[in-house]
Biopython code that builds the backbone (N, CA, C, O; Angstrom):
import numpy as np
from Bio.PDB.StructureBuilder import StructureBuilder

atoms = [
    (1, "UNK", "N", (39.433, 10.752, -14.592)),
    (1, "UNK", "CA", (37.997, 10.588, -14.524)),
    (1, "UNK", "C", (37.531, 10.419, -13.082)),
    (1, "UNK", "O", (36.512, 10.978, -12.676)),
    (2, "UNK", "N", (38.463, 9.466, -12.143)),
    (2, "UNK", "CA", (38.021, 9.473, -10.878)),
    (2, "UNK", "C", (37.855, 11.033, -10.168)),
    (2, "UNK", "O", (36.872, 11.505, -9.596)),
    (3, "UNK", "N", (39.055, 11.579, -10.403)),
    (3, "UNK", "CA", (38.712, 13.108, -9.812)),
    (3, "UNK", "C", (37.616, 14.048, -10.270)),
    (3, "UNK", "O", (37.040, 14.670, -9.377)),
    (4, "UNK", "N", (37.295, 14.220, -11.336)),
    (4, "UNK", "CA", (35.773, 14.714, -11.793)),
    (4, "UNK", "C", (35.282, 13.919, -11.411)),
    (4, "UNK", "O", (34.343, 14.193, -12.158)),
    (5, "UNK", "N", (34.637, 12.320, -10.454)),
    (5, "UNK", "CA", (33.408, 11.732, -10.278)),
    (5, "UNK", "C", (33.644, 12.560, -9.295)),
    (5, "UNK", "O", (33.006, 13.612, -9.324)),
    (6, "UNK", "N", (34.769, 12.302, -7.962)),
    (6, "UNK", "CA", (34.727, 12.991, -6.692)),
    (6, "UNK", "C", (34.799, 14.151, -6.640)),
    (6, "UNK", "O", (34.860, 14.299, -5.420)),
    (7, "UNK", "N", (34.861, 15.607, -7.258)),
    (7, "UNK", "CA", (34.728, 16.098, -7.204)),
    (7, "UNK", "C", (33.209, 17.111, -7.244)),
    (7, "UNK", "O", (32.984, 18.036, -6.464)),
    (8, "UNK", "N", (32.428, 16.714, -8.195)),
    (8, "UNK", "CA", (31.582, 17.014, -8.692)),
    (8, "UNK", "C", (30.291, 16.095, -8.013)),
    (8, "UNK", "O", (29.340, 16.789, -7.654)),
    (9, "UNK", "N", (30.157, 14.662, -7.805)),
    (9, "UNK", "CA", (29.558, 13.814, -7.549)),
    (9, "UNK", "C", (29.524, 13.167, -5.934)),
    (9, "UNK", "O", (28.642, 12.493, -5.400)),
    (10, "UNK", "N", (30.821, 13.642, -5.394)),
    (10, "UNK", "CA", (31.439, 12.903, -3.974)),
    (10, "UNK", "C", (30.183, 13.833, -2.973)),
    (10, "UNK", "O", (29.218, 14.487, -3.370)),
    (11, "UNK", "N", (30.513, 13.652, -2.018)),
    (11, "UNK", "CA", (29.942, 13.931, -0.897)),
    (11, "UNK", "C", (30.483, 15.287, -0.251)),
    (11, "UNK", "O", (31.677, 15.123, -0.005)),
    (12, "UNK", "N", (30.020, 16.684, 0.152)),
    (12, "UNK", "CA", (30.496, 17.751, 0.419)),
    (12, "UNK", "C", (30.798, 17.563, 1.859)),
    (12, "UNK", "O", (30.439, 16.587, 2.516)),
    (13, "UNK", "N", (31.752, 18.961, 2.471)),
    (13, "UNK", "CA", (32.025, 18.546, 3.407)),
    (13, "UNK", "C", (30.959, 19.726, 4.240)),
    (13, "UNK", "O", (29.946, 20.278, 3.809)),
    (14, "UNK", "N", (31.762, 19.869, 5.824)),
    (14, "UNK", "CA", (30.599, 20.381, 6.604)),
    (14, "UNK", "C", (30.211, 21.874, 6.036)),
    (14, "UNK", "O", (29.222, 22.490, 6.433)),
    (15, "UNK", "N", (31.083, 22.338, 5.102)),
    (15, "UNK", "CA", (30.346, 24.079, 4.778)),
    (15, "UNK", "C", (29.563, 23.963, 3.704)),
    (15, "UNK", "O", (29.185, 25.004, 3.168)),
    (16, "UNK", "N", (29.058, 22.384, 3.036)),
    (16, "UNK", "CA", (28.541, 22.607, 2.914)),
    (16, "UNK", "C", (26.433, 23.290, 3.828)),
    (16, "UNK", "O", (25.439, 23.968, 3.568)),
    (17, "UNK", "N", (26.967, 22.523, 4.749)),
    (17, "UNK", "CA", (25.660, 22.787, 5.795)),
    (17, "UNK", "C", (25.187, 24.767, 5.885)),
    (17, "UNK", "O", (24.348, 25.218, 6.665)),
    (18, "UNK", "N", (25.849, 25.453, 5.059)),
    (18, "UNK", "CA", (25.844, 26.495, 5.259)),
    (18, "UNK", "C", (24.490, 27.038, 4.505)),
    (18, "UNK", "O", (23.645, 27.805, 4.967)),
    (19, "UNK", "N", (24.534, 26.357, 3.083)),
    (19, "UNK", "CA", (23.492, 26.738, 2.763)),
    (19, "UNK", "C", (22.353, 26.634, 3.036)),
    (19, "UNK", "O", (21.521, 27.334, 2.460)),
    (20, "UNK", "N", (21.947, 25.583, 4.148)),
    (20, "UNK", "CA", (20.813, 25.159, 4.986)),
    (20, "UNK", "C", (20.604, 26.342, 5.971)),
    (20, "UNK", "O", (19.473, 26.642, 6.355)),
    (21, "UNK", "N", (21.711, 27.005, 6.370)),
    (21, "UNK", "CA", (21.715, 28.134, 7.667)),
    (21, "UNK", "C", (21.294, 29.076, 7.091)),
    (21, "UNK", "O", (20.401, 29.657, 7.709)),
    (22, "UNK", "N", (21.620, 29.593, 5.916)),
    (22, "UNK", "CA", (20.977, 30.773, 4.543)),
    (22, "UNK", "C", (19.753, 30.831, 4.650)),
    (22, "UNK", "O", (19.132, 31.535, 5.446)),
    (23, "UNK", "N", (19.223, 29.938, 3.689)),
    (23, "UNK", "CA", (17.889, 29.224, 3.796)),
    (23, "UNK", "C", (17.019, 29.752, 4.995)),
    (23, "UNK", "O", (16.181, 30.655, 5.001)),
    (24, "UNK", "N", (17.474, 28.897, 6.049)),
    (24, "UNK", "CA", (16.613, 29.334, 7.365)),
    (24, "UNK", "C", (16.379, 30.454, 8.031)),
    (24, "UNK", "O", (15.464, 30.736, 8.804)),
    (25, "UNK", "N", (17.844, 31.442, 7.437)),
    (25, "UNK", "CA", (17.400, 32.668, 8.124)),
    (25, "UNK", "C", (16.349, 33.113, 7.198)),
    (25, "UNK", "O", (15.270, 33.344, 7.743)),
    (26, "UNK", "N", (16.413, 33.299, 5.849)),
    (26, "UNK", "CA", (15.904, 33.736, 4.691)),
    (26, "UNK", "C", (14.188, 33.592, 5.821)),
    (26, "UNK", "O", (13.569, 34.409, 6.504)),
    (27, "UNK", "N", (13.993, 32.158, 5.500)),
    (27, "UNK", "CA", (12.412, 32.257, 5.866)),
    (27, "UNK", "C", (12.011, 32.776, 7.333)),
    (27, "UNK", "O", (10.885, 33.125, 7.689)),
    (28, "UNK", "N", (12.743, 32.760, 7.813)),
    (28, "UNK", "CA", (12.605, 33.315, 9.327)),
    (28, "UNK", "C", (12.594, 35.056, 9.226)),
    (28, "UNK", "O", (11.851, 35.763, 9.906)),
    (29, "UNK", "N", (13.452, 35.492, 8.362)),
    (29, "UNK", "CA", (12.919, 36.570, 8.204)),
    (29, "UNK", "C", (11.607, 37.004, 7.723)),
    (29, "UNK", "O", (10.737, 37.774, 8.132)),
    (30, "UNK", "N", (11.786, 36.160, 6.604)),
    (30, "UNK", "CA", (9.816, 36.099, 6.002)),
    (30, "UNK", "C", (8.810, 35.873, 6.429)),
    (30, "UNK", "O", (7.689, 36.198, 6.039)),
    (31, "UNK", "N", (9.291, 35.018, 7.667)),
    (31, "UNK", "CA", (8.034, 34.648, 8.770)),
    (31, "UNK", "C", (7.737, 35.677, 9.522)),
    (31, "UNK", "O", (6.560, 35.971, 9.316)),
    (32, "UNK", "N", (8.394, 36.613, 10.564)),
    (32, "UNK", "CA", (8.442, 37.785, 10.965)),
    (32, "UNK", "C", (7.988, 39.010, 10.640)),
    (32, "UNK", "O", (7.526, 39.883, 11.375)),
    (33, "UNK", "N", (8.219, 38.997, 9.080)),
    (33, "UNK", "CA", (7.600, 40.200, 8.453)),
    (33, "UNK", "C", (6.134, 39.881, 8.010)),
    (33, "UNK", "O", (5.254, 40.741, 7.973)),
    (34, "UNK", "N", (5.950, 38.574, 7.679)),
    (34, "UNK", "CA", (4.524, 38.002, 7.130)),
    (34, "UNK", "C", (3.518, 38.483, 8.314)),
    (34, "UNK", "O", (2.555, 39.242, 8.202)),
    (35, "UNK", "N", (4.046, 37.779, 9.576)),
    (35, "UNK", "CA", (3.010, 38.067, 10.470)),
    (35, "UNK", "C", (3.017, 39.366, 11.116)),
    (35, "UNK", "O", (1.991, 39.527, 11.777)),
    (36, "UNK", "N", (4.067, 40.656, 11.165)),
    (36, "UNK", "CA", (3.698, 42.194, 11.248)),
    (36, "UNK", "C", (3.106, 42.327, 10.615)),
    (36, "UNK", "O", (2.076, 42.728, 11.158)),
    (37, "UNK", "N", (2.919, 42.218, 8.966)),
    (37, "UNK", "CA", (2.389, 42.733, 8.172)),
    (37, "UNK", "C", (0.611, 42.423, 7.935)),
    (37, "UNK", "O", (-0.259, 43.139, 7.439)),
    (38, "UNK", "N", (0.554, 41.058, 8.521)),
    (38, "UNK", "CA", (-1.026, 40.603, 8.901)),
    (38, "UNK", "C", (-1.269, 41.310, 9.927)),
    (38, "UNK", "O", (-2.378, 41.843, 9.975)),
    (39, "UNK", "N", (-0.224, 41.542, 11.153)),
    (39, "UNK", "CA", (-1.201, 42.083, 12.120)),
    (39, "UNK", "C", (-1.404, 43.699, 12.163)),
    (39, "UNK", "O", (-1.980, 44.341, 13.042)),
    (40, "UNK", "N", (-0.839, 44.137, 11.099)),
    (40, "UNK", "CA", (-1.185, 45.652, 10.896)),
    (40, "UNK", "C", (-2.059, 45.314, 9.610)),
    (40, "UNK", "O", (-2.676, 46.320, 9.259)),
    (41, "UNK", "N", (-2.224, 44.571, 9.063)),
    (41, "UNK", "CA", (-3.152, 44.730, 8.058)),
    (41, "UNK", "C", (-4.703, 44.763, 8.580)),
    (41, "UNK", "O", (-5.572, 45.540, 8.186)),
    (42, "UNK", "N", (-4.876, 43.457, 9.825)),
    (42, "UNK", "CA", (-6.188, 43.472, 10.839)),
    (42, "UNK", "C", (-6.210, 44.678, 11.215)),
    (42, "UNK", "O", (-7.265, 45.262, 10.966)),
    (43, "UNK", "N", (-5.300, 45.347, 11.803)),
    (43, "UNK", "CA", (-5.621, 45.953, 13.086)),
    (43, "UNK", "C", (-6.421, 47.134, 11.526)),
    (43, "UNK", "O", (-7.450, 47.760, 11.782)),
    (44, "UNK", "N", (-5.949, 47.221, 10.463)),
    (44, "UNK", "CA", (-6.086, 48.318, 9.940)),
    (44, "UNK", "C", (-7.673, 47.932, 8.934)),
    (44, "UNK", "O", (-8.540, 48.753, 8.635)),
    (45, "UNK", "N", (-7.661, 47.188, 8.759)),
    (45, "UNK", "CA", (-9.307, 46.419, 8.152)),
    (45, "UNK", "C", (-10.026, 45.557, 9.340)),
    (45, "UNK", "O", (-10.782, 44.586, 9.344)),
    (46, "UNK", "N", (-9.524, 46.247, 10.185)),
    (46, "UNK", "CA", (-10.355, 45.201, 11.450)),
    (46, "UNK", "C", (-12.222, 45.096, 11.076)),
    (46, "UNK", "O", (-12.903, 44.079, 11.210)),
    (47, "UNK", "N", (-12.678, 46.361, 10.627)),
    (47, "UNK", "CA", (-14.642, 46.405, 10.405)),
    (47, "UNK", "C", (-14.327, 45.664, 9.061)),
    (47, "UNK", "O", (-15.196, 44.796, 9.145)),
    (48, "UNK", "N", (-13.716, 45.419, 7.936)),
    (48, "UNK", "CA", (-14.354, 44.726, 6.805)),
    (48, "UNK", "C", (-13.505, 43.280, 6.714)),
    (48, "UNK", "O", (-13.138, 42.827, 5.630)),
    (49, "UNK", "N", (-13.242, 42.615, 7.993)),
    (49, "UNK", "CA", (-12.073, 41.348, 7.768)),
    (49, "UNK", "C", (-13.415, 40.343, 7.593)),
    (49, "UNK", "O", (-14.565, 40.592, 7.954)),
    (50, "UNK", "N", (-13.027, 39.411, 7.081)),
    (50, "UNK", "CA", (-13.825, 37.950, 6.638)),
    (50, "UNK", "C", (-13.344, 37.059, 6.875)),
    (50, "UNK", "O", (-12.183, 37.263, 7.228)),
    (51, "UNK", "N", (-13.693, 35.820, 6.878)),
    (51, "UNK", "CA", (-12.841, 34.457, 6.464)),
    (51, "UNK", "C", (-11.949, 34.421, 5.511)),
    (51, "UNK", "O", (-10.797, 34.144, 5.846)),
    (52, "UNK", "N", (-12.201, 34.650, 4.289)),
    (52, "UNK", "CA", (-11.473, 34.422, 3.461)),
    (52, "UNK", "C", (-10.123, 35.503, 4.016)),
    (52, "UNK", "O", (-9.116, 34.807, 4.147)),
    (53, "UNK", "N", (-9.922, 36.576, 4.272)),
    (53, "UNK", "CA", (-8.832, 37.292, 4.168)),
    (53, "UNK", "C", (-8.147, 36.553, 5.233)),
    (53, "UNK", "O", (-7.017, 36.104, 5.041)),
    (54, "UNK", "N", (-8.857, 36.377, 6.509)),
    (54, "UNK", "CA", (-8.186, 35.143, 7.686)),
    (54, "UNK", "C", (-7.578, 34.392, 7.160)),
    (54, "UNK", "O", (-6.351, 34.449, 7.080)),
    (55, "UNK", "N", (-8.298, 33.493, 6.669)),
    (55, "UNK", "CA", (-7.744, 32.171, 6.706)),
    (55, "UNK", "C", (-6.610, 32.380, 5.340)),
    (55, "UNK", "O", (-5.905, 31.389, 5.150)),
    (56, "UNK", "N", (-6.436, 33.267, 4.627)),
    (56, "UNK", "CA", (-5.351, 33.150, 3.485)),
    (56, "UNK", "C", (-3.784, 33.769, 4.221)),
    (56, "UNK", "O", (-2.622, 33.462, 3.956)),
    (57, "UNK", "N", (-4.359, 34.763, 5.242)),
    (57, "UNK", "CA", (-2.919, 35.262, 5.723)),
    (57, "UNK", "C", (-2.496, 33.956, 6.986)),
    (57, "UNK", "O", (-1.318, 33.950, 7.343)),
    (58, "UNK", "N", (-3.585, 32.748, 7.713)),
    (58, "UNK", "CA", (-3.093, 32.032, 8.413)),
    (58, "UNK", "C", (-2.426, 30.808, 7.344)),
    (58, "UNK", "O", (-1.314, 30.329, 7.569)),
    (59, "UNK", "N", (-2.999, 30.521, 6.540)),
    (59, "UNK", "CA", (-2.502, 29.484, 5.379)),
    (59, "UNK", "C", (-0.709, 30.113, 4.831)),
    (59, "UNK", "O", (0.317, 29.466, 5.040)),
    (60, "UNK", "N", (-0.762, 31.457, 4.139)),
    (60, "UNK", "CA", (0.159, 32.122, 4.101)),
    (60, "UNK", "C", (1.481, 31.922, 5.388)),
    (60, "UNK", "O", (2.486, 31.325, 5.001)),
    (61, "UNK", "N", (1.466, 32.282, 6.468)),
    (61, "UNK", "CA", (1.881, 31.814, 7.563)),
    (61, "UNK", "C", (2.426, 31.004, 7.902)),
    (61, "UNK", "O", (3.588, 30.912, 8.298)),
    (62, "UNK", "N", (0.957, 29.681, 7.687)),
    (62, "UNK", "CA", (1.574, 28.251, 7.793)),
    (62, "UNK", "C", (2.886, 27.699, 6.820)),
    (62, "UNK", "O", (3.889, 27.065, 7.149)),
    (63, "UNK", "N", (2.383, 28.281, 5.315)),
    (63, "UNK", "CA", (3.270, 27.435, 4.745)),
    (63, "UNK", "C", (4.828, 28.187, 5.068)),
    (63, "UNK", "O", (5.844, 27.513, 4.897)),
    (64, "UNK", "N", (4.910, 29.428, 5.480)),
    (64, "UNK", "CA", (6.666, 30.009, 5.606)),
    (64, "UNK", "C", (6.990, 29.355, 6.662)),
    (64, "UNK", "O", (8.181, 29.042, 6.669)),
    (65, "UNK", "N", (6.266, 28.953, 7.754)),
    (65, "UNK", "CA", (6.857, 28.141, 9.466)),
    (65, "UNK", "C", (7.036, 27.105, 8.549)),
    (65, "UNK", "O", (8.231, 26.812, 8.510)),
    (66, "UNK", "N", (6.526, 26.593, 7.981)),
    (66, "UNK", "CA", (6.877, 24.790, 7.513)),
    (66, "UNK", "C", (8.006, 25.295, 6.418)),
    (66, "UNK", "O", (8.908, 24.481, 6.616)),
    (67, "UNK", "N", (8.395, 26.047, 5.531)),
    (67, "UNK", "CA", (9.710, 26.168, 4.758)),
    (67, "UNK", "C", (10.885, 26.467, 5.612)),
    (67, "UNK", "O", (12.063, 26.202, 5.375)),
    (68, "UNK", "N", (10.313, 27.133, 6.765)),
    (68, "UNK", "CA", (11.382, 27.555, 7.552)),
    (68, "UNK", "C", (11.846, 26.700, 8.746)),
    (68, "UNK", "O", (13.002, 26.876, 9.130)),
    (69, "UNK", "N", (10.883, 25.568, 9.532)),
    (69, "UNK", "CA", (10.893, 24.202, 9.645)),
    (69, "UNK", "C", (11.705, 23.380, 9.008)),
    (69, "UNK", "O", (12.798, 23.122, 9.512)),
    (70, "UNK", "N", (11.315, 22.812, 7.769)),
    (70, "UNK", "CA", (11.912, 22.132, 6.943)),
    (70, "UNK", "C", (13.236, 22.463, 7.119)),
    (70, "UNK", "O", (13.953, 21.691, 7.756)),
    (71, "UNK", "N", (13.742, 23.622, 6.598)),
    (71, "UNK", "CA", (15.220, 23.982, 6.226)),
    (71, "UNK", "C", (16.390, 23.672, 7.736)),
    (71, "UNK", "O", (17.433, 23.021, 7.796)),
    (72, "UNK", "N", (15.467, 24.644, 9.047)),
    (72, "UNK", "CA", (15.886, 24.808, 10.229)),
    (72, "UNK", "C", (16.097, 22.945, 10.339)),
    (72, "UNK", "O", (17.266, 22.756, 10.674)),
    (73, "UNK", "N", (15.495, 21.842, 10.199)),
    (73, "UNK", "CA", (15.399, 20.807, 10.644)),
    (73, "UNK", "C", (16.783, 19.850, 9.665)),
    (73, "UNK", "O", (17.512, 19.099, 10.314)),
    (74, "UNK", "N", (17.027, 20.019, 7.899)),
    (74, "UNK", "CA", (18.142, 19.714, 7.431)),
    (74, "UNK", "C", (19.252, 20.364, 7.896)),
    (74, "UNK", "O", (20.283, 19.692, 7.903)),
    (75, "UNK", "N", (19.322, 21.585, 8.320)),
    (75, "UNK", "CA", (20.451, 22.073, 8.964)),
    (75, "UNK", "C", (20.836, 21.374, 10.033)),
    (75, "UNK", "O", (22.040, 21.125, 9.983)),
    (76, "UNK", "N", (20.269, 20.933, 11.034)),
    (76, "UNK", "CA", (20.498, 20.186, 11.967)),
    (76, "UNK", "C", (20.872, 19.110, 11.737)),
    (76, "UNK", "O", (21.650, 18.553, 12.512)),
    (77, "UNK", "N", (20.368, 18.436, 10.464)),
    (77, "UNK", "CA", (20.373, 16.966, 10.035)),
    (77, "UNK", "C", (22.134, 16.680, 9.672)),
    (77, "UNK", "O", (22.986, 15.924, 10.139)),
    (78, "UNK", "N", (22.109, 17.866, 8.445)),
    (78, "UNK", "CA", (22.988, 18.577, 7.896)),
    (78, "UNK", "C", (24.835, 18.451, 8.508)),
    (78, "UNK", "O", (25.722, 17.957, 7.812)),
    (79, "UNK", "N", (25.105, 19.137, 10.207)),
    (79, "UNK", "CA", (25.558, 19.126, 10.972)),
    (79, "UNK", "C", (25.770, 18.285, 11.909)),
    (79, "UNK", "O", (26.922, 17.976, 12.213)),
    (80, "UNK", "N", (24.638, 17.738, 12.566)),
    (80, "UNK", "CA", (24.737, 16.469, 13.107)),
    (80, "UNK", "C", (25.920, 15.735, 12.555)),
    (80, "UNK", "O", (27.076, 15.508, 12.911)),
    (81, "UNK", "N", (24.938, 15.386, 11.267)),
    (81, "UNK", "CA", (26.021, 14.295, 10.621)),
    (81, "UNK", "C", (27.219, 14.239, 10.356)),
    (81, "UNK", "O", (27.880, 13.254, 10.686)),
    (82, "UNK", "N", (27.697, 15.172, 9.773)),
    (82, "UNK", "CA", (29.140, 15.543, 9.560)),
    (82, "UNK", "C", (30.162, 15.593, 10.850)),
    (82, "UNK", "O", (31.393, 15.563, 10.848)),
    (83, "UNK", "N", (29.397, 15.665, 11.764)),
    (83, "UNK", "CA", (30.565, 15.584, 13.257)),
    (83, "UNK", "C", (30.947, 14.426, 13.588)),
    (83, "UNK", "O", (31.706, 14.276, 14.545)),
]
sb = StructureBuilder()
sb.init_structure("model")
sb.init_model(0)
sb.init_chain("A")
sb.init_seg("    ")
for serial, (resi, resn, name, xyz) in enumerate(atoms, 1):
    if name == "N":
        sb.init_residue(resn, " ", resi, " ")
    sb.init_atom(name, np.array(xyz, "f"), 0.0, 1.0, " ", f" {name:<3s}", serial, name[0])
structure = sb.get_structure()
């Protein structure tokens, strides 16, 4: 029983930190493509852009830097610690 608690329940070691590095590229890619894809979307509706279409692709934006933040910042946490 002790070996199924530690196994399953114990504390991983440093690979686990890998999936934090996944993660971060993941949104970093998404961040990159989010904002080409806004700035060819302006350049291409530049006469009918509004607020609303603004401010949803800067909101849009915001929240992938902060997933990709977040993750980039446990990875570090992640690593740190384990050394």
């Amino acid at each position: 029983m002790s070996d199924f608690m530690s196994n399953y329940f114990g504390p991983l070691d440093s690979s686990g930190c890998l999936y934090f590095l996944i993660i971060t590229v993941i949104f970093f890619i998404g961040l990159v493509s989010v904002f080409i894809s806004e700035v060819i979307f302006i350049l291409q509706n530049y006469n009918k852009l509004n607020f609303r279409m603004i401010s949803a692709g800067v909101l849009l934006l915001f929240n992938i830097f902060l997933a990709y933040f977040m993750n980039r910042l446990l990875y570090s946490m992640c690593v740190k610690s384990l050394t």
